[in-house]
Backbone as CSV, one residue per row, in Angstrom:
resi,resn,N_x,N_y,N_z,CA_x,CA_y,CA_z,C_x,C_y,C_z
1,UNK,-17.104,37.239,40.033,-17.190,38.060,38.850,-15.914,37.879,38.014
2,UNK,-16.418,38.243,36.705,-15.036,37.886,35.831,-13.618,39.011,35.803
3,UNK,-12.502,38.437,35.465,-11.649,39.727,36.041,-11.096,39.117,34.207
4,UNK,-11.622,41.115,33.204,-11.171,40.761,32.305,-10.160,41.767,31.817
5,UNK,-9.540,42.446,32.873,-8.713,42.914,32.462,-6.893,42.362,32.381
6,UNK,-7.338,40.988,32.674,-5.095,39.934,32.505,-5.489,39.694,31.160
7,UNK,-4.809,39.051,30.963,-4.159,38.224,29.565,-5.312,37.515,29.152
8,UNK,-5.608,36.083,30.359,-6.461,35.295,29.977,-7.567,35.156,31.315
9,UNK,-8.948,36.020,30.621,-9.711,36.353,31.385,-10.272,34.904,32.441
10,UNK,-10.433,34.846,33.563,-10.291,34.113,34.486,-11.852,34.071,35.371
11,UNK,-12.892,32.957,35.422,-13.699,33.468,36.544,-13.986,32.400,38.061
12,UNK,-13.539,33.258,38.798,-12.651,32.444,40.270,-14.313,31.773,40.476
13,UNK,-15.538,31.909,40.675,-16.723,31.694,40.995,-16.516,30.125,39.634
14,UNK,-16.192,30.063,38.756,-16.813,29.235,37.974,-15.634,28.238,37.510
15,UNK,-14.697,27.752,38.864,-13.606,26.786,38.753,-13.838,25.526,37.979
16,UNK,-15.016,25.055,38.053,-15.152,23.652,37.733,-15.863,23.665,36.025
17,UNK,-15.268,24.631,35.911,-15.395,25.209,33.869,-14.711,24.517,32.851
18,UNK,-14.565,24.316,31.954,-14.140,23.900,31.107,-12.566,24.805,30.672
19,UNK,-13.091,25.455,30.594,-11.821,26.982,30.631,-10.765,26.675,31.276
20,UNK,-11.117,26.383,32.574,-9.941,25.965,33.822,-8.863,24.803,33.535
21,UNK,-7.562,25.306,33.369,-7.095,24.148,32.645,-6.734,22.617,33.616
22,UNK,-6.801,22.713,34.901,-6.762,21.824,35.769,-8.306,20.837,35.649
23,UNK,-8.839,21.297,35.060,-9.896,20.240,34.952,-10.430,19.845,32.979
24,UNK,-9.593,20.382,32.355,-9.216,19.339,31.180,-8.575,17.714,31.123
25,UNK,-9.808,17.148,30.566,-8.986,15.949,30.244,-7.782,15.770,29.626
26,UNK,-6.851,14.642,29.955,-5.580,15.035,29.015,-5.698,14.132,27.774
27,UNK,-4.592,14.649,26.838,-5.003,14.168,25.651,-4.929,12.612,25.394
28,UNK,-5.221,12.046,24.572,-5.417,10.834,24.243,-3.969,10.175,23.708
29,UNK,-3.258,9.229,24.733,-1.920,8.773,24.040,-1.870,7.791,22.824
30,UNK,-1.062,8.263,21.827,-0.927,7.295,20.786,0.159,6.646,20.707
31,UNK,-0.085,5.390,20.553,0.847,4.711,20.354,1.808,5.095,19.445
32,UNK,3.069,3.888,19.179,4.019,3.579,18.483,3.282,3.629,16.855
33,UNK,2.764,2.767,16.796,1.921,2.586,15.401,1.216,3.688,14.796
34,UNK,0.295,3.932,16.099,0.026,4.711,15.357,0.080,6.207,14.889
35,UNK,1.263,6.533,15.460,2.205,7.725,15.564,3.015,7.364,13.892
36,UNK,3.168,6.241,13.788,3.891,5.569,12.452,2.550,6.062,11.640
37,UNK,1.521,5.088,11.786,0.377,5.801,10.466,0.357,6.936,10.050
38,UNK,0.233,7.555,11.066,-0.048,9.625,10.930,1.290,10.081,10.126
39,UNK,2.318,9.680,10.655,3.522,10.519,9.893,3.948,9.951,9.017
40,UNK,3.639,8.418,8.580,4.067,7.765,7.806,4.206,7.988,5.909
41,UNK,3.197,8.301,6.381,2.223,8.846,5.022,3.207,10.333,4.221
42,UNK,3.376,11.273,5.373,4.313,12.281,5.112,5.809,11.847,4.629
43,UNK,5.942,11.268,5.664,7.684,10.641,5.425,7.838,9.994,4.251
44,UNK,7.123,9.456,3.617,7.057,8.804,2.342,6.747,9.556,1.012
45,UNK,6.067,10.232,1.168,6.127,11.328,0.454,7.398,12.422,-0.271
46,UNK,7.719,12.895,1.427,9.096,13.143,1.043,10.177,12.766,0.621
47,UNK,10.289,10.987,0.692,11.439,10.358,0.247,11.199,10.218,-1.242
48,UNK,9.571,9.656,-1.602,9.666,9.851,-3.228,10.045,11.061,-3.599
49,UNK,9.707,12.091,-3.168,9.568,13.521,-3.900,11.203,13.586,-4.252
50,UNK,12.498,13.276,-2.921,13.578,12.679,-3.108,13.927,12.444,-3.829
51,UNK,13.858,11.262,-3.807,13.999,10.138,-5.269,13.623,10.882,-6.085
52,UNK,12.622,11.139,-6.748,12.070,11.450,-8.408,13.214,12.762,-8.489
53,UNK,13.409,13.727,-7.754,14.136,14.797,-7.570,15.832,14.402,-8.108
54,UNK,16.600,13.127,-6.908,17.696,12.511,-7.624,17.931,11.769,-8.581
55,UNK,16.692,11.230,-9.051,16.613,10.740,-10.747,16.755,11.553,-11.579
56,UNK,16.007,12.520,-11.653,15.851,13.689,-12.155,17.529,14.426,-12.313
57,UNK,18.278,14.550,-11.554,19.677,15.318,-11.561,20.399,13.916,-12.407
58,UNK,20.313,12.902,-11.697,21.049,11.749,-12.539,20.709,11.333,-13.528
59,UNK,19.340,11.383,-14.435,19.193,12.038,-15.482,19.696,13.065,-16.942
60,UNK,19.866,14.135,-16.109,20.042,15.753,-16.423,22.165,15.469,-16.453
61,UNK,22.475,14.663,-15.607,24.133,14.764,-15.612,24.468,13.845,-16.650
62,UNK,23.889,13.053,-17.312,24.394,12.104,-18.176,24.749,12.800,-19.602
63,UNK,23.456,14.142,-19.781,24.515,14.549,-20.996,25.457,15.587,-21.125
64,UNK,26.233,15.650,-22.338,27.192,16.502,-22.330,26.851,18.097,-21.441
65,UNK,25.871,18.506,-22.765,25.549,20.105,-22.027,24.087,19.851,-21.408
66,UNK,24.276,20.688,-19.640,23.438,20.267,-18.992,22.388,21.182,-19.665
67,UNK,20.905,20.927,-18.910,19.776,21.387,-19.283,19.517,22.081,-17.836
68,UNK,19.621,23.430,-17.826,19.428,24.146,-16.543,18.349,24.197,-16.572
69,UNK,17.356,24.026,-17.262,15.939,24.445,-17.039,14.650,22.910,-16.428
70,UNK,15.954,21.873,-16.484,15.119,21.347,-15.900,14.747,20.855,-14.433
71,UNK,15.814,21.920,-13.822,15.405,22.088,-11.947,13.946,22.878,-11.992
72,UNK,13.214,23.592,-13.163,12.289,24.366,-12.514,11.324,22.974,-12.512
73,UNK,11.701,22.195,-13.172,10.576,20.647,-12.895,10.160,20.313,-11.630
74,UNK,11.417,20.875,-10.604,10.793,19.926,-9.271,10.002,20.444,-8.763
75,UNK,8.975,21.200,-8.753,7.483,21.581,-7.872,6.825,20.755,-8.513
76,UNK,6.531,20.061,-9.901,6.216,19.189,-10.378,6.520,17.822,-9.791
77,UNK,7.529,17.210,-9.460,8.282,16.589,-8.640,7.331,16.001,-7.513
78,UNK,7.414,17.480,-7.038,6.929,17.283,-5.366,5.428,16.802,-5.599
79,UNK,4.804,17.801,-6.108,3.683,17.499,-6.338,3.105,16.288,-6.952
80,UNK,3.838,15.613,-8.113,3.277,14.045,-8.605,3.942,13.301,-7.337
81,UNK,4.916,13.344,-6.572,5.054,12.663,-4.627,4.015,12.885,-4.010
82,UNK,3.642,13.507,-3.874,2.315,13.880,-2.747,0.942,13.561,-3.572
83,UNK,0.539,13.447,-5.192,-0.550,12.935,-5.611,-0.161,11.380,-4.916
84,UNK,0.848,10.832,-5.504,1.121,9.154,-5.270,0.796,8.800,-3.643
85,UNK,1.250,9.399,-2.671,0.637,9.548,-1.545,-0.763,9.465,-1.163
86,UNK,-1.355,10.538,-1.600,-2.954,11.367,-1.640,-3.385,9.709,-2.171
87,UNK,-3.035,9.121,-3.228,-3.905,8.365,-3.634,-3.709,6.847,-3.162
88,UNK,-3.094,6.599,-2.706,-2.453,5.285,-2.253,-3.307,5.220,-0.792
89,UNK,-3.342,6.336,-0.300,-4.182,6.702,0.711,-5.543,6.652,0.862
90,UNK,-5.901,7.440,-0.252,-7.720,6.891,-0.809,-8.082,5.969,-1.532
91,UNK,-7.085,4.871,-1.560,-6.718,3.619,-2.797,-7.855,3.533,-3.503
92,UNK,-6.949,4.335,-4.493,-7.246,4.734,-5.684,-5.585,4.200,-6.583
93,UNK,-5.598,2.461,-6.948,-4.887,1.937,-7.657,-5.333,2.109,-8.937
94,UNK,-6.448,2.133,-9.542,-6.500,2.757,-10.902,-6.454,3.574,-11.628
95,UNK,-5.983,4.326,-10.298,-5.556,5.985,-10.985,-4.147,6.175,-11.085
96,UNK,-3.230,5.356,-10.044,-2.342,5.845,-10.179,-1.433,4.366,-10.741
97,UNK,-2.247,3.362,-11.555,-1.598,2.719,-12.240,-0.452,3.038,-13.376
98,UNK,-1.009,4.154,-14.334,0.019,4.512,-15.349,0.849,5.422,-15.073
99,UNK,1.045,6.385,-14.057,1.791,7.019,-13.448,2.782,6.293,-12.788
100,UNK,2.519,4.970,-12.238,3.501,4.064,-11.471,4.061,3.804,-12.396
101,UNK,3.948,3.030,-13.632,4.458,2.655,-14.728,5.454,2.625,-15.429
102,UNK,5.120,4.582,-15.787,6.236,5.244,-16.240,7.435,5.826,-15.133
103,UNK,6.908,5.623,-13.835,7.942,5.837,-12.813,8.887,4.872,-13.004
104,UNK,8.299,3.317,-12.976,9.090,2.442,-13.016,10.117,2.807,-13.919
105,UNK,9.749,2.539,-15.098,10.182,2.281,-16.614,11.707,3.759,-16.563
106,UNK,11.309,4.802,-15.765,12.461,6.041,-15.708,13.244,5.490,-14.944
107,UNK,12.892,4.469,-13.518,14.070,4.121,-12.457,14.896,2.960,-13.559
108,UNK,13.936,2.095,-14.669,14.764,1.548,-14.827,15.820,1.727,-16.339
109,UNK,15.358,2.576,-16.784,16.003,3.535,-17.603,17.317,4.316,-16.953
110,UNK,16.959,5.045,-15.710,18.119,6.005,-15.217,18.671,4.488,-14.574
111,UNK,18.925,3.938,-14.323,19.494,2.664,-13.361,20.133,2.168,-14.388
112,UNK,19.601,1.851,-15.870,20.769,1.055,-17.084,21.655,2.609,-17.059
113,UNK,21.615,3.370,-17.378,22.121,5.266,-18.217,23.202,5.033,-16.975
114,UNK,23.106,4.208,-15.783,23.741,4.919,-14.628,24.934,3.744,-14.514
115,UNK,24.392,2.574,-14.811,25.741,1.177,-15.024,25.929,1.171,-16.456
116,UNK,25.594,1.822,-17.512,26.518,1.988,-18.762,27.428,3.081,-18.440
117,UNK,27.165,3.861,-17.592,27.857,5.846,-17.207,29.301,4.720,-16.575
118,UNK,28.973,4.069,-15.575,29.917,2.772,-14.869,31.105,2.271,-15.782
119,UNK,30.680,1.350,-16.902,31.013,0.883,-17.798,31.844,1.217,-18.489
120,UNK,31.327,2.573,-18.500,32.537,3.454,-19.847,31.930,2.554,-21.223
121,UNK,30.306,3.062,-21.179,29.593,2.406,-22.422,29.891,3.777,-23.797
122,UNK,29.017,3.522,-24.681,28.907,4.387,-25.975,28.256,5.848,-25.167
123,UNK,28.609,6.820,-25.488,27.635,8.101,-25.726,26.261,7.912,-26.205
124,UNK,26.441,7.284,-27.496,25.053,6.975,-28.053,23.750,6.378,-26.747
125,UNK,24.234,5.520,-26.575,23.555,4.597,-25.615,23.396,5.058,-24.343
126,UNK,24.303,6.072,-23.681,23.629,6.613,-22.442,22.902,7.771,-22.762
127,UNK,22.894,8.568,-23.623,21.976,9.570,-24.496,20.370,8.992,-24.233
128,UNK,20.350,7.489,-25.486,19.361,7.141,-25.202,18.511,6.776,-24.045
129,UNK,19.274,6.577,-23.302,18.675,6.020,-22.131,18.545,6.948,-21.039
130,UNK,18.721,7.927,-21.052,18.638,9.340,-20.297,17.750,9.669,-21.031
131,UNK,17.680,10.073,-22.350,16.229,10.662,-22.988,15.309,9.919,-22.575
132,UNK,15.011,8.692,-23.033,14.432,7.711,-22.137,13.334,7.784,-20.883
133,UNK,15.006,7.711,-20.057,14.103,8.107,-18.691,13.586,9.736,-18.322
134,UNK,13.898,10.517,-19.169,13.510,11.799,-19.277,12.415,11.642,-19.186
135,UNK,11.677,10.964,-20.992,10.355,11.300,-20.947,9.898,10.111,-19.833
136,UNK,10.324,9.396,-19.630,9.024,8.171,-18.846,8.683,9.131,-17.230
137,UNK,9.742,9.579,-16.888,9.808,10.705,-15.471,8.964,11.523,-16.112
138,UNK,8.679,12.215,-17.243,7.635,13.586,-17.422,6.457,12.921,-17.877
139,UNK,6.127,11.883,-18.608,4.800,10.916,-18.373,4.156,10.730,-17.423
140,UNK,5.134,9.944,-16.371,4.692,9.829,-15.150,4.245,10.768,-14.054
141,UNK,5.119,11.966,-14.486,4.090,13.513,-13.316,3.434,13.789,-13.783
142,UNK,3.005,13.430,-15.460,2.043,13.963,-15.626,0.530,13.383,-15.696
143,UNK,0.893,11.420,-15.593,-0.149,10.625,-15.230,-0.519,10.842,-13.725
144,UNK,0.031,11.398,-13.132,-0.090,10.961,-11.605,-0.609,12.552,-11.102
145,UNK,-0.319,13.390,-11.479,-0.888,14.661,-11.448,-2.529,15.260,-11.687
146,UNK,-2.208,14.138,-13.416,-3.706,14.219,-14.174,-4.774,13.277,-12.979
147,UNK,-4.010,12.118,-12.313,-4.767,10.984,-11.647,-5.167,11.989,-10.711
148,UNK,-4.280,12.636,-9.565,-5.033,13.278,-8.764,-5.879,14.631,-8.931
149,UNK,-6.087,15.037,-9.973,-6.892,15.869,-10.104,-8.409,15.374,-11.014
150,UNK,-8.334,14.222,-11.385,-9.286,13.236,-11.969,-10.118,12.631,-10.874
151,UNK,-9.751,12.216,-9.601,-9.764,11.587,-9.137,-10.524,12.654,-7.682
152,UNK,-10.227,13.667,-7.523,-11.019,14.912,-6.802,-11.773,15.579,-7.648
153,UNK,-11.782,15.546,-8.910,-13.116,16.453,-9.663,-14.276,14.998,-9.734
154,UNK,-14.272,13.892,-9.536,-14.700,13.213,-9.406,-15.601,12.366,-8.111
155,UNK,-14.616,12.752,-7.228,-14.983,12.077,-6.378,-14.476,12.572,-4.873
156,UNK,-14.502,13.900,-4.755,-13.715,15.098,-4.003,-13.751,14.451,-2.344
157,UNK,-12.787,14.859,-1.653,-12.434,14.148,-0.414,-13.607,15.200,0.095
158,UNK,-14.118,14.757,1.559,-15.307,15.483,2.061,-14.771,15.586,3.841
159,UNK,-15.141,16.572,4.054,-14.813,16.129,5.776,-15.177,15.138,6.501
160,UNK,-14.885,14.724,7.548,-15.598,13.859,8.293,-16.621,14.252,8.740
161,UNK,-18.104,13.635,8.851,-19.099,14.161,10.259,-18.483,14.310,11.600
162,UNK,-19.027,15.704,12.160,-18.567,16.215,13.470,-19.331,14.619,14.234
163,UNK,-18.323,15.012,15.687,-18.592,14.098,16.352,-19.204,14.349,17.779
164,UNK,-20.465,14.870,17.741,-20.858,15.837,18.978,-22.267,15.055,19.985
């Protein structure tokens, strides 16, 4: 008979149960790889979100008076990191073609703004090139944002079929 008054009700008659944790299979080992696939995807994520985040400050430091308002950008940030993810994942390269684009075009915008800053170039010229990569960085979260939400009203991720 069952004894349900412990913690985790127990029935001594019905050992060879599923319940019983001595007769669970153990779990399924994953490899090296593919311990890399599963987290991979995350870890990458976070390093763009990173990146776009330290562009973003190296950006924002090039001009005279800073722009405090543009730290509330990074949930934006994070979020066009994790669309680029999401979609690279469901490769979906035509969505997140023009979003890559203007990513580029800001790394290579903040990357000149950052060896003229080096240089001891004109004001004028690191201005421009910080505005620059300003907008190509706010293009780009906002191609890559628009992509993943284009791209699920369209064609929405679905669960897998159970496997029973």
């Amino acid at each position: 008979m069952a004894n349900l008054s412990i913690a985790t009700p127990f029935e001594s008659e019905k050992s060879s149960d599923l319940h019983d944790r001595s007769n669970r299979p153990p779990a399924p080992k994953l490899s090296r790889m593919e311990s890399a696939w599963r987290w991979g995807v995350i870890a990458d994520g976070v390093i763009l979100a990173v990146g776009a985040t330290a562009l973003l400050f190296s950006l924002r430091a090039s001009w005279d008076n800073h722009r405090e308002w543009l730290v509330t950008l990074i949930p934006f940030l994070v979020i066009a990191a994790v669309a680029v993810v999401y979609l690279v994942a469901r490769k979906q390269a035509t969505a997140l073609a023009p979003g890559l684009l203007f990513l580029f075009l800001s790394l290579i915008f903040g990357g000149a703004d950052v060896l003229l800053d080096a240089e001891e170039g004109s004001d004028t010229a690191r201005d421009v090139l910080s505005i620059l990569g300003g907008i190509c960085l706010g293009l780009s979260v906002a191609f890559l944002i628009g992509a993943l939400i284009w791209v699920e009203a369209r064609n929405p991720t679905k669960a897998p079929v159970p496997e029973l």
